[in-house]
Backbone as CSV, one residue per row, in Angstrom:
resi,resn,N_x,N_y,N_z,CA_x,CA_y,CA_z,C_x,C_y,C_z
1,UNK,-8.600,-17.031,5.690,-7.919,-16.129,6.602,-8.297,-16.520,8.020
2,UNK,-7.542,-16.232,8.717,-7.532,-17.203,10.275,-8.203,-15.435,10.980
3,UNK,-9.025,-15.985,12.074,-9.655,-15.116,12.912,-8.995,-15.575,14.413
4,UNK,-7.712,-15.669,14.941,-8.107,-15.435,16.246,-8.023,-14.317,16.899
5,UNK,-8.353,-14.870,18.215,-8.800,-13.861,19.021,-7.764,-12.526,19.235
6,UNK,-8.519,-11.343,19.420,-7.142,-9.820,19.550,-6.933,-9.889,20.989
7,UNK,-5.480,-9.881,21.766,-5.278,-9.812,22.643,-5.245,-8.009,22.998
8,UNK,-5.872,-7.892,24.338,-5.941,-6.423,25.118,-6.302,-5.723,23.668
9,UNK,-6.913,-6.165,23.281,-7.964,-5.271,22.148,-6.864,-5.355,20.592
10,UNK,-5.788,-6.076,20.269,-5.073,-5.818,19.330,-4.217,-7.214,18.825
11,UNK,-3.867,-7.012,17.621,-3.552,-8.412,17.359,-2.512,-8.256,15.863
12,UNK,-1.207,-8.612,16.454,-0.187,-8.586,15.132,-0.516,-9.223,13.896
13,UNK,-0.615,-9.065,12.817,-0.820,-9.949,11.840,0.837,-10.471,10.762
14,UNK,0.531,-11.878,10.508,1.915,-12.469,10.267,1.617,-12.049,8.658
15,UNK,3.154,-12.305,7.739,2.887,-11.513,6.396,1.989,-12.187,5.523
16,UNK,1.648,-13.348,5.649,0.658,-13.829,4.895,-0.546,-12.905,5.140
17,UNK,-1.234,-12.918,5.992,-2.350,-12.040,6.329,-2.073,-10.288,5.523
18,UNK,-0.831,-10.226,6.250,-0.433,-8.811,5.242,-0.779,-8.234,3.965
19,UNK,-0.637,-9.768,3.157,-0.222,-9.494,1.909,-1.551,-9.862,1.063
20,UNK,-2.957,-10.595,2.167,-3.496,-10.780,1.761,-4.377,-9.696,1.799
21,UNK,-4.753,-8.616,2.787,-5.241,-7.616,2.840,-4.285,-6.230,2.498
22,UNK,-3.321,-6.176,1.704,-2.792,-5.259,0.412,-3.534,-6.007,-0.898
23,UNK,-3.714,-7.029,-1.127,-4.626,-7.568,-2.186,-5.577,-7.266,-2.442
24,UNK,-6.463,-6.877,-1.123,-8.175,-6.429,-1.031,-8.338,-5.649,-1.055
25,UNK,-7.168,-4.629,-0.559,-7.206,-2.771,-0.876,-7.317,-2.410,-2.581
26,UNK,-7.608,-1.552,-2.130,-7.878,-0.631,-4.084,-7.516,0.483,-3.626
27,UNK,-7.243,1.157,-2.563,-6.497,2.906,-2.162,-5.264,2.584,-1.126
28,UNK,-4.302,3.079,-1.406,-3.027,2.809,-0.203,-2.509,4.365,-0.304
29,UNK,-2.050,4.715,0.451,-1.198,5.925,0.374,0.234,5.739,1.023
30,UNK,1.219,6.442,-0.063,2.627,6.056,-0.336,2.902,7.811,0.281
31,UNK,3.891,7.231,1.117,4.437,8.540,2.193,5.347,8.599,1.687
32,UNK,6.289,9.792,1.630,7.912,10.072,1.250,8.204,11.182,1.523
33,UNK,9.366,11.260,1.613,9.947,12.754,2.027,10.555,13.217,0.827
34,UNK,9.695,14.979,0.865,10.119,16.002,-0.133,10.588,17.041,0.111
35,UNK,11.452,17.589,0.075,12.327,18.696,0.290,12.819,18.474,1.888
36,UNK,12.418,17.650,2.290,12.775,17.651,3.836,11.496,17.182,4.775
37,UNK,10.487,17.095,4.305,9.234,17.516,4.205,8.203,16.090,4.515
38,UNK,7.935,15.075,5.186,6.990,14.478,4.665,5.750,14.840,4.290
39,UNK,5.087,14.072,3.244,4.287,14.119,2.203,3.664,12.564,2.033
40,UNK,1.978,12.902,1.545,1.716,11.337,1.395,0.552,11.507,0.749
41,UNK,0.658,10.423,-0.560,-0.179,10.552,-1.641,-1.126,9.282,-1.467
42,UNK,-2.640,9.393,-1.518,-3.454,8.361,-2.140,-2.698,7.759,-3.328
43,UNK,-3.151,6.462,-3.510,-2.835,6.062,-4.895,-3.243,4.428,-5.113
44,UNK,-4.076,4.125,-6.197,-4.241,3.005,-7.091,-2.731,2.359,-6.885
45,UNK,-2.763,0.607,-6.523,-1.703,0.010,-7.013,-2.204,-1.342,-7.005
46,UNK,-0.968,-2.215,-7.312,-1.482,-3.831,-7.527,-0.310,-3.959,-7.150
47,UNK,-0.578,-5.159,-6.319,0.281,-6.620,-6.047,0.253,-7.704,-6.745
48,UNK,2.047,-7.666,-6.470,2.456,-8.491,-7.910,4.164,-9.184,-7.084
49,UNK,4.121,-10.014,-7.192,5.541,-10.970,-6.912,6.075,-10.619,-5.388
50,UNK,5.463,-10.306,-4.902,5.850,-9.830,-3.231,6.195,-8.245,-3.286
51,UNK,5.484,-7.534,-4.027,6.144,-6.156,-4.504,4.697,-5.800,-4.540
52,UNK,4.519,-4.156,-4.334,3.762,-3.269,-4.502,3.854,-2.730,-5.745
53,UNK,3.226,-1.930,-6.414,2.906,-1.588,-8.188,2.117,-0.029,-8.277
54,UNK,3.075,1.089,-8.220,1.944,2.107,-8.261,2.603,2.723,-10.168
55,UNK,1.509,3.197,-10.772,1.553,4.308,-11.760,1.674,5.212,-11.588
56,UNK,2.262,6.325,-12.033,2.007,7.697,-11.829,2.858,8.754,-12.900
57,UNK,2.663,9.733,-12.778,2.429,10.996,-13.598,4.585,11.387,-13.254
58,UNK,4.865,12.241,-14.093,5.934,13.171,-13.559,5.711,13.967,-12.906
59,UNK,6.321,14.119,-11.143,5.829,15.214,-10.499,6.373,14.628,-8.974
60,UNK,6.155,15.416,-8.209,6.618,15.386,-6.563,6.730,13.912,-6.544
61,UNK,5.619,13.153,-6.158,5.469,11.980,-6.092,6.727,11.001,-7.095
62,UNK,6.607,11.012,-8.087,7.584,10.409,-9.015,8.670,10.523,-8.321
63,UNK,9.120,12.122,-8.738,10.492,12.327,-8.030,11.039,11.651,-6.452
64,UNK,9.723,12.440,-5.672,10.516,12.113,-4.088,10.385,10.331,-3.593
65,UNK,9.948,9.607,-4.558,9.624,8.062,-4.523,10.811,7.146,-5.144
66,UNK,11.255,7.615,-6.103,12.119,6.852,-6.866,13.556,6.589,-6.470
67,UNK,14.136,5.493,-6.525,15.526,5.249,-5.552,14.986,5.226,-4.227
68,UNK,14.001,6.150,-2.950,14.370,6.326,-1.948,13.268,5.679,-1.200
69,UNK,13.874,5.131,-0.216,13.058,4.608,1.294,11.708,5.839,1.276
70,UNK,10.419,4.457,1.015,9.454,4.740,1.741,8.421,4.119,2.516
71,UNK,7.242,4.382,3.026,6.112,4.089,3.363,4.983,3.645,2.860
72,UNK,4.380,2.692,2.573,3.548,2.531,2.008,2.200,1.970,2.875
73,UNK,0.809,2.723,2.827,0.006,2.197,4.047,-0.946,1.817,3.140
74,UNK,-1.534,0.759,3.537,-3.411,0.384,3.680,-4.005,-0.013,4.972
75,UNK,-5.389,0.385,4.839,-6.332,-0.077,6.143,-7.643,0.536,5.865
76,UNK,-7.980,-0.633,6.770,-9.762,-0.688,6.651,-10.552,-1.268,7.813
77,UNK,-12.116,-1.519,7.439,-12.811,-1.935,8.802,-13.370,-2.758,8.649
78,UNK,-13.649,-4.079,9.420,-14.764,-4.986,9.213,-15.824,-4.602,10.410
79,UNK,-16.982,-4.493,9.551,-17.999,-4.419,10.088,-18.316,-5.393,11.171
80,UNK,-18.917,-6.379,10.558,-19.090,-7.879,11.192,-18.251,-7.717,12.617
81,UNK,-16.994,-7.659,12.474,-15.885,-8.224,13.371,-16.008,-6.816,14.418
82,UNK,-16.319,-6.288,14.032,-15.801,-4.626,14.732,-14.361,-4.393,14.784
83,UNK,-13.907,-4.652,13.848,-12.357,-5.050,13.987,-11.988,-4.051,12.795
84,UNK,-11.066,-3.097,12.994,-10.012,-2.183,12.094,-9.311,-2.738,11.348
85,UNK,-8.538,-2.760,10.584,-7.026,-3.054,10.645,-5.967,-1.976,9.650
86,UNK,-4.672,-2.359,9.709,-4.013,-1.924,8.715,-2.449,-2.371,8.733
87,UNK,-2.136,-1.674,7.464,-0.578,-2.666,6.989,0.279,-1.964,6.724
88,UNK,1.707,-1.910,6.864,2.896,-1.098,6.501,3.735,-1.536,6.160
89,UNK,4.083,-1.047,4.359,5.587,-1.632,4.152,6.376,-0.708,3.960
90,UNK,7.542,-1.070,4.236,8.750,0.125,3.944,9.673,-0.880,3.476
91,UNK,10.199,0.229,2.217,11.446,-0.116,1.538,11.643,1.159,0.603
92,UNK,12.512,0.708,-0.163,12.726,1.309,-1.547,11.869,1.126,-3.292
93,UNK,11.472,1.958,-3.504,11.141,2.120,-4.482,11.969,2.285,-5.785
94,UNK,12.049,1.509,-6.794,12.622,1.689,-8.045,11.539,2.189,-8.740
95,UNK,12.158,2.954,-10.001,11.583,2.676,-11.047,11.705,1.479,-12.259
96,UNK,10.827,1.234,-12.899,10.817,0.273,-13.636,11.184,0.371,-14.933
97,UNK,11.910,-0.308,-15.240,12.202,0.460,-17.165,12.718,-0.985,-17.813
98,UNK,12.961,-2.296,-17.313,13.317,-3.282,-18.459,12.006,-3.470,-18.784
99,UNK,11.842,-3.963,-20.366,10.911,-3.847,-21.293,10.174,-4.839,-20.746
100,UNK,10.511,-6.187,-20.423,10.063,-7.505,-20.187,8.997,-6.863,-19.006
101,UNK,9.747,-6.257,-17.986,9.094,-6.320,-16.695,7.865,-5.302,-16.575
102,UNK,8.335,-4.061,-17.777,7.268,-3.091,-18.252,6.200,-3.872,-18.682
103,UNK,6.088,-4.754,-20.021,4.785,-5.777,-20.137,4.436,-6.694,-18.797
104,UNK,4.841,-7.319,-17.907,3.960,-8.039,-16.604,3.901,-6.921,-16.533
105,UNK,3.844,-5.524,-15.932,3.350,-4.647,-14.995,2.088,-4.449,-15.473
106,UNK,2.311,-3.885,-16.980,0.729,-3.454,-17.629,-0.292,-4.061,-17.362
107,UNK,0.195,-5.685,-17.388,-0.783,-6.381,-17.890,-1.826,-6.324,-16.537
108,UNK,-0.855,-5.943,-15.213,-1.337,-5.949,-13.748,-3.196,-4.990,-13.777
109,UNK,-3.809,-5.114,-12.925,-5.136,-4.743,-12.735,-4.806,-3.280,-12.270
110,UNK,-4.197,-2.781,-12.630,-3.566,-1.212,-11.770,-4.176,-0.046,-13.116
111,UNK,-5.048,0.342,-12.243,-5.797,1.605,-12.980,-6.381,2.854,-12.299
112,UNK,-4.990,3.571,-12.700,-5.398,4.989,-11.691,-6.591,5.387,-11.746
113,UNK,-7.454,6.228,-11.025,-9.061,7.088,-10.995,-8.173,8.292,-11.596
114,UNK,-6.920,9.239,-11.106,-7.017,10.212,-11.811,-6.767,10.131,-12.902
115,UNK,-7.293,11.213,-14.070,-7.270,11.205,-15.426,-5.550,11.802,-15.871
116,UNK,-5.006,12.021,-16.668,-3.642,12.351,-17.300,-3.105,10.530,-17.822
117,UNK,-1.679,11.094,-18.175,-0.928,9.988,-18.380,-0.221,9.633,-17.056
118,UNK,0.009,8.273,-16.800,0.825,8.252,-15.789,2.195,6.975,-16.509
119,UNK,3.098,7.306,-16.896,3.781,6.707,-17.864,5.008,5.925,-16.845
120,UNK,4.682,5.890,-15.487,5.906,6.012,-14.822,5.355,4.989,-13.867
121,UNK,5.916,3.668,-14.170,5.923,2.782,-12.951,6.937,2.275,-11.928
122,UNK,6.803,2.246,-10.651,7.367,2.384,-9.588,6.668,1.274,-9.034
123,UNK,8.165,0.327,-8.239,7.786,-1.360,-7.568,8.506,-0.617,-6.137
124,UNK,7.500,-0.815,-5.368,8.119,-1.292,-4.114,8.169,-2.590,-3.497
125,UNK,9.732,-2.674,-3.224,10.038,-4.090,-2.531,10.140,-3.519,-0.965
126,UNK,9.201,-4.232,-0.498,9.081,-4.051,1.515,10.635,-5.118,1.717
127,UNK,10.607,-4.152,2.280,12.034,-4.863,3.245,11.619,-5.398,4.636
128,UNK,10.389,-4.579,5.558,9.248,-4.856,6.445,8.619,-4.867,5.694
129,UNK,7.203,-5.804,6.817,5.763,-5.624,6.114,5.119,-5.953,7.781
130,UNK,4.068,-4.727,8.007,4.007,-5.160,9.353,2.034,-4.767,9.344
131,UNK,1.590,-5.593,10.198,0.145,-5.113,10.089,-0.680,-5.490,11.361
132,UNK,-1.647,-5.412,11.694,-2.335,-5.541,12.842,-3.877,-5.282,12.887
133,UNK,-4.732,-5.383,13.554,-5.750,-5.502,13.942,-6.489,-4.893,15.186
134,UNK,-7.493,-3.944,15.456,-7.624,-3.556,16.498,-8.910,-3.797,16.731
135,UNK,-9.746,-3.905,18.437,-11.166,-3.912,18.178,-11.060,-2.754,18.605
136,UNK,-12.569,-2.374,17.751,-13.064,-0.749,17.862,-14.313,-1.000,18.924
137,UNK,-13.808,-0.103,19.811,-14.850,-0.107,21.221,-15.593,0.909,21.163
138,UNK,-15.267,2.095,20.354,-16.027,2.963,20.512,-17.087,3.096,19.748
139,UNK,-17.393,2.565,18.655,-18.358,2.812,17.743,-17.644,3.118,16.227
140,UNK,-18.697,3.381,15.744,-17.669,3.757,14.291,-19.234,5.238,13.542
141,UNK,-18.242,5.980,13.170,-18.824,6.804,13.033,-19.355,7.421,11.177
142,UNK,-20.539,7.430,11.756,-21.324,7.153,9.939,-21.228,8.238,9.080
143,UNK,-20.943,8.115,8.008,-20.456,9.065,6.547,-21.749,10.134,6.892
């Protein structure tokens, strides 16, 4: 991964970089609008073919995700660097249901923390993918 320098404290990242830090995440939270409403869920997923990979349960999430334009975020901090960052894709979300594509999904490293069934997989294809880098001047503040 290339380090240069953040201009005026900030620095675009091209989609390679993107896609390589959605790889390193293990928590993203998937935004969508419900009843009118935005809404935005933590959630376990894996990357897989230029596509995002979440599981999940029947419920808000399922519903207000499936067919429709959303958000999908990760971000984090490097210590070392003093450097933030984070990533945004937006598109549409399908659900998944040919059999073929149901086995690659499983086989994916995607394992929710919450307990239930989550029988319902959902690919997002980014139509964007946009991400960046910031230095943190102020400090960072301890758990």
């Amino acid at each position: 991964m290339r380090h240069e320098p953040l201009i005026d404290g900030t620095r675009e990242l091209d989609s390679h970089e993107c896609w390589d830090l959605l790889r390193q995440a293990v928590i993203g939270r998937l935004a969508v609008i419900h009843d009118g409403t935005p809404d935005i869920f933590p959630v376990n997923f894996a990357v897989a073919h230029g596509t995002v990979v979440v599981r999940t349960a029947a419920g808000t999430k399922h519903a207000s995700a499936r067919n429709q334009a959303v958000a999908f975020e990760v971000d984090g901090y490097d210590l070392e660097r003093a450097e933030a960052w984070s990533v945004v894709a937006r598109g549409t979300v399908h659900e998944v249901t040919d059999l073929d594509e149901t086995i690659a999904v499983m086989r994916l490293p995607l394992l929710p923390w919450a307990s239930g069934s989550k029988p319902h997989l959902l690919r997002l294809l980014p139509t964007t993918l946009t991400g960046r880098r910031i230095r943190v001047e102020g400090g960072v503040r301890q758990a």
